[in-house]
C-alpha positions in Angstrom: 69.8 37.4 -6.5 69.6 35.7 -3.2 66.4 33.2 -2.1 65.4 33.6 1.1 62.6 31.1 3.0 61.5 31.7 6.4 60.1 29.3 8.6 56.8 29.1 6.9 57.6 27.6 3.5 55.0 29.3 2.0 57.0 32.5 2.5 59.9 33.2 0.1 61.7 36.2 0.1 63.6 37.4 -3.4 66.7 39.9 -2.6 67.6 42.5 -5.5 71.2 44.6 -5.0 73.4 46.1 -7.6 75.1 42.8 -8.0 71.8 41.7 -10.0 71.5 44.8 -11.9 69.3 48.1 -10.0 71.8 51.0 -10.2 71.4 51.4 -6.5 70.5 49.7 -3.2 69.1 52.7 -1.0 65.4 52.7 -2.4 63.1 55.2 -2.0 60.2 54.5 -4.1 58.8 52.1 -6.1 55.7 51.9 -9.0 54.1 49.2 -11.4 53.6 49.7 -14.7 50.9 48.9 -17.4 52.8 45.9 -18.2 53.8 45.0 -15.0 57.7 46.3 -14.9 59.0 47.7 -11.7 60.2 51.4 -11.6 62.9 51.8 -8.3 64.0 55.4 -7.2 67.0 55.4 -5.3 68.8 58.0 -2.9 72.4 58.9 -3.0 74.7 56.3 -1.9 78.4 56.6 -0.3 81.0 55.9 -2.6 84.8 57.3 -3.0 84.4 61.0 -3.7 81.3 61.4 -1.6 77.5 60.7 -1.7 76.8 59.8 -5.5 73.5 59.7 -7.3 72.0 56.5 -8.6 68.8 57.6 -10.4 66.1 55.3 -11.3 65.9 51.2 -12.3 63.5 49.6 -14.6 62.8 45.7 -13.8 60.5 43.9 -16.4 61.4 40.7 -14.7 64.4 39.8 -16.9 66.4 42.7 -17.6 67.0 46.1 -15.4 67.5 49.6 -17.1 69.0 52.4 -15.5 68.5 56.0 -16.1 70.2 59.1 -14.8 70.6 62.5 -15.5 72.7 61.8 -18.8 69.7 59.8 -20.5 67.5 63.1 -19.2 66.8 62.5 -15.7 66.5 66.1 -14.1 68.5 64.8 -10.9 69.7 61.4 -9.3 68.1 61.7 -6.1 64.6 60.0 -6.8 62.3 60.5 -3.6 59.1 59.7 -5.6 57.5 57.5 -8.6 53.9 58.0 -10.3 52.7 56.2 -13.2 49.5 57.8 -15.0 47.1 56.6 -17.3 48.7 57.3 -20.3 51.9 55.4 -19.3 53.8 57.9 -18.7 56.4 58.3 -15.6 56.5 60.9 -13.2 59.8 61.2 -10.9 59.8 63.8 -8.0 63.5 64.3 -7.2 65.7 66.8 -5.1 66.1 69.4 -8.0 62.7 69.1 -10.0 60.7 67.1 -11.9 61.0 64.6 -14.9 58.2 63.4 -16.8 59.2 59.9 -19.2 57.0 58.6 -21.9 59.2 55.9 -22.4 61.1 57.8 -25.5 61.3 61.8 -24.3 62.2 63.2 -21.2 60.6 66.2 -20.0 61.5 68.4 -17.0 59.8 70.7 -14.8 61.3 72.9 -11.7 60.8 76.2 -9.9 61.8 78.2 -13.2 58.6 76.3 -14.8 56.4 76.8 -12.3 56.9 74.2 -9.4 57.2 75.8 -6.3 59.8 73.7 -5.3 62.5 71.9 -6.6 62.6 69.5 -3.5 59.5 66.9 -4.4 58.5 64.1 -1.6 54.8 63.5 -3.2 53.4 62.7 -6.2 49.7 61.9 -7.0 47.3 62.1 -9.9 43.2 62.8 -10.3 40.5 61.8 -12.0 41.6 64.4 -14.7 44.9 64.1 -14.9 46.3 66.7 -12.8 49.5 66.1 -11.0 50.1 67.5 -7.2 53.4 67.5 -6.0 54.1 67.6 -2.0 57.8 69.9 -1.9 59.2 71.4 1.1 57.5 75.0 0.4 54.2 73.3 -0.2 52.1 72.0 -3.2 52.1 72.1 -6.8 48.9 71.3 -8.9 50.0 71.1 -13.1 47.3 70.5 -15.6 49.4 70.2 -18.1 49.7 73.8 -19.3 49.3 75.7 -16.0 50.8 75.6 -12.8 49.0 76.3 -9.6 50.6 77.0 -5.9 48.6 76.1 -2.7 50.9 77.1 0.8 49.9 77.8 4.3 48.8 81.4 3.3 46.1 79.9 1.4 45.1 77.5 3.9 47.6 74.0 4.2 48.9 72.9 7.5 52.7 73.3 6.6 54.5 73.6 3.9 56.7 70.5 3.9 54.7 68.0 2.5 55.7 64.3 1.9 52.5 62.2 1.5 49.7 62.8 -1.2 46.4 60.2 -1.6 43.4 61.1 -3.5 39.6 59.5 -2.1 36.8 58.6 -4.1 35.0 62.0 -3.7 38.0 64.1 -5.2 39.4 65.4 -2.1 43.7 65.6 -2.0 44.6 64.5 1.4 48.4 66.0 2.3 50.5 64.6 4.9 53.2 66.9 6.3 56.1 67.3 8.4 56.9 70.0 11.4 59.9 70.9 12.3 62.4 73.9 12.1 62.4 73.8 9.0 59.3 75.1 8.3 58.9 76.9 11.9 55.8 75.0 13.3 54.2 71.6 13.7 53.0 69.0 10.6 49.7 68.2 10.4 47.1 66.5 7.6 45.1 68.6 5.3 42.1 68.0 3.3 41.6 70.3 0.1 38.2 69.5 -1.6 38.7 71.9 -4.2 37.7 74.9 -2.2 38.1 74.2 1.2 41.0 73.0 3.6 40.3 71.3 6.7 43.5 70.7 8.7 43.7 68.0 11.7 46.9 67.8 14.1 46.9 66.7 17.4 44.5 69.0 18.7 41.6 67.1 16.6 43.2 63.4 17.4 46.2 63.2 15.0 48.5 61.0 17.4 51.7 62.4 15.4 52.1 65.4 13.5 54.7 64.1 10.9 52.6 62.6 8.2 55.1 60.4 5.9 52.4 58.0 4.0 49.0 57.6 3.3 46.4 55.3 1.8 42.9 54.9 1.4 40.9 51.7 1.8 37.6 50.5 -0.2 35.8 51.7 2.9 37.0 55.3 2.4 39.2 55.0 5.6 42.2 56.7 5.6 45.8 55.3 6.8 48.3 57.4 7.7 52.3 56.4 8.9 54.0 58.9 11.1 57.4 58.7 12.4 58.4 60.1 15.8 60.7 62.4 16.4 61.9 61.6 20.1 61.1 59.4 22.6 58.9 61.4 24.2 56.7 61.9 20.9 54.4 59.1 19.5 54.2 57.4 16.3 52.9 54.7 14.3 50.1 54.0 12.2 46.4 56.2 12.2 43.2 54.9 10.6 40.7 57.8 10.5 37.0 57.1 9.5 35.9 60.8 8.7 35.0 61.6 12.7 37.2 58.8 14.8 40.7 58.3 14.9 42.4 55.0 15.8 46.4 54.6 16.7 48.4 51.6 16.3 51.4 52.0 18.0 54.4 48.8 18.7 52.3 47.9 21.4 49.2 46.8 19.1 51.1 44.7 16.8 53.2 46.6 14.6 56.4 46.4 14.0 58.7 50.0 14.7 56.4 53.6 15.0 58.2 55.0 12.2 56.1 54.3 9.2 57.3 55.3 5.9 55.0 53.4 3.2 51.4 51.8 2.8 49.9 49.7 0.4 46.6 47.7 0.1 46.2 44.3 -1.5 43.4 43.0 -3.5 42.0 41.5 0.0 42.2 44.3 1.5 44.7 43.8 4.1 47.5 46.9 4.7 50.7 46.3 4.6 53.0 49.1 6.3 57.0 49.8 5.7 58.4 50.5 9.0 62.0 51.3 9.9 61.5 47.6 11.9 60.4 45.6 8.9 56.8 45.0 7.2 54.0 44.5 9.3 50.9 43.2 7.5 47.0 43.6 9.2 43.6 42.3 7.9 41.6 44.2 10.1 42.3 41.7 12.9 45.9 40.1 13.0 48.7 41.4 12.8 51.2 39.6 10.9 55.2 40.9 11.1 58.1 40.1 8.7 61.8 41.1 9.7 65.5 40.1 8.3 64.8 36.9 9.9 62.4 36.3 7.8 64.4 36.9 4.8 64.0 40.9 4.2 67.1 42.0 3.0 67.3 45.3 5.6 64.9 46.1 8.4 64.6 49.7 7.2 61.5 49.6 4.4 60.7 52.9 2.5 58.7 51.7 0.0 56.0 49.0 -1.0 54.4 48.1 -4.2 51.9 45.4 -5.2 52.4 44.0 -8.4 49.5 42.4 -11.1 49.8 38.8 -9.8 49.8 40.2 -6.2 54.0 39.9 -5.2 54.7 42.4 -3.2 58.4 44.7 -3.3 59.9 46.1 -0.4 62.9 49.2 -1.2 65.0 48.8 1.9 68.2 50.9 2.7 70.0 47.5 1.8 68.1 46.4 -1.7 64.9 45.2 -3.2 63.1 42.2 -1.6 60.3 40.6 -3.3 58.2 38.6 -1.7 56.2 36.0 -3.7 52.3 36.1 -3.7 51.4 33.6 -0.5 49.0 30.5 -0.5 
């Protein structure tokens, strides 16, 4: 574990690698418990004999636990973590789905019902169904019954890697274009009955959707990631009829935004593939290795109950203690 202080001594930085205990150091996704323990998904990592599997990591602030496929995980490649009400832990990986109440593991892919083995997206409503965002679209499970929504029935695109849920009910998906799925990304908002899809025509600044949040004032925050030079990123706030961008030349960090969260106060703080950039409606405030991140690249954010937030970088875990 490695103590990092930047040149505000109110700021520490905390670094996390395998030498302290998580099973693996290329994060992907991270969620806070009931009783305040860390959950870390991880990708594959390079080791001898090729890209190897590292699962998921447990931190209740003393002691890490690691799981993989031979405690019951369904597959080692964790893209996604969702806690719901009941405690229970929900891991989207690259082959399914596992479901952990902290004793039994329970798995769920295609041959159950999921659409997809390939989950990006997890998210929970108000009564208790999951939706999962895979690559040939979304999955809603009420426990008993699987139900399939695609393009034919009325999404954007298939490929979807960003779920949020506002306080009216409606499932927000963020998706990604490509080849992959033969046409451009998009948003789409499902309200239980109908789907109303926004791309670039209607003020999307990016089509590739890869996070989104929603504030106490019902605005949503997306982070997009560009594809080319020639193709804009960044962050998009939408109000329900105006769109506003945030691009590198506004304040943050890098246009390729991969997580959101929202503190207690209120201010969003974005993982960019540049570092974390923090606004409270007004300033910007930007953190970076300088700073004491362990790895520029930040996939994932979570706020934990005394306000610390944790970063999952392609390098480690950095934790930064709750400021002031």
């Amino acid at each position: 574990m490695l103590i990092n202080c930047d040149r505000d001594t109110d700021i520490q930085f905390m670094t996390y690698t395998t030498e302290d205990g998580p099973a693996g150091t290329r994060v992907t996704s991270i969620a806070v418990d009931n009783e305040d323990s860390k959950w870390f998904g991880f990708l594959s990592q390079l080791e001898s004999g090729g890209y190897i599997g590292k699962g998921v990591s447990k931190f209740d602030g003393k002691t890490w636990t690691n799981y993989t496929t031979l405690n019951g995980l369904v597959d080692n490649w964790v893209n996604v973590i969702v806690i719901d009400k009941e405690g229970n832990k929900w891991f989207g990986t690259n082959n399914g789905v596992s479901k952990f109440d902290g004793t039994k593991w329970t798995n769920y892919t295609n041959e159950d019902g999921l659409v997809d083995n390939g989950v990006f997206a997890i998210a929970i409503d108000i009564d208790g169904n999951k939706w999962f965002g895979t690559n040939r679209g979304v999955s809603k499970f009420n426990g008993t019954t699987w139900t399939t929504y695609t393009t034919e029935d009325g999404l954007v695109n298939n490929g979807v890697f960003a779920i949020a849920i506002d306080a009216q009910g409606n499932k927000w998906f963020g998706t990604y274009g490509g080849w992959m799925w033969g046409s451009c990304g998009g948003v789409s908002k499902f309200d239980g009955t109908t789907w109303t899809n926004y791309t670039a025509n209607d003020g999307l600044v990016n089509d590739n959707v890869f996070a989104i949040a929603i504030d106490k004032q019902s605005n949503i925050w997306f982070g997009t990631r560009l594809l080319s030079e020639y193709c804009c990123g960044g962050i998009l706030c939408f109000n329900g009829t105006k769109w506003i961008n945030y691009t590198n030349a506004e304040g943050p960090l890098n246009d390729a935004v991969h997580a959101i969260a929202i503190d207690k106060q209120g201010k969003k703080w974005f993982g960019t593939e540049g570092g974390v950039s923090i606004f409270d409606g007004t300033k910007w405030t930007n953190y970076t290795t300088e700073d004491g991140l362990v790895d520029h690249a930040v996939f994932a954010i979570a706020i934990d109950a005394a306000g610390n937030k944790w970063f999952g970088t392609l390098r480690g875990i950095s934790k930064l203690s709750d400021q002031k």
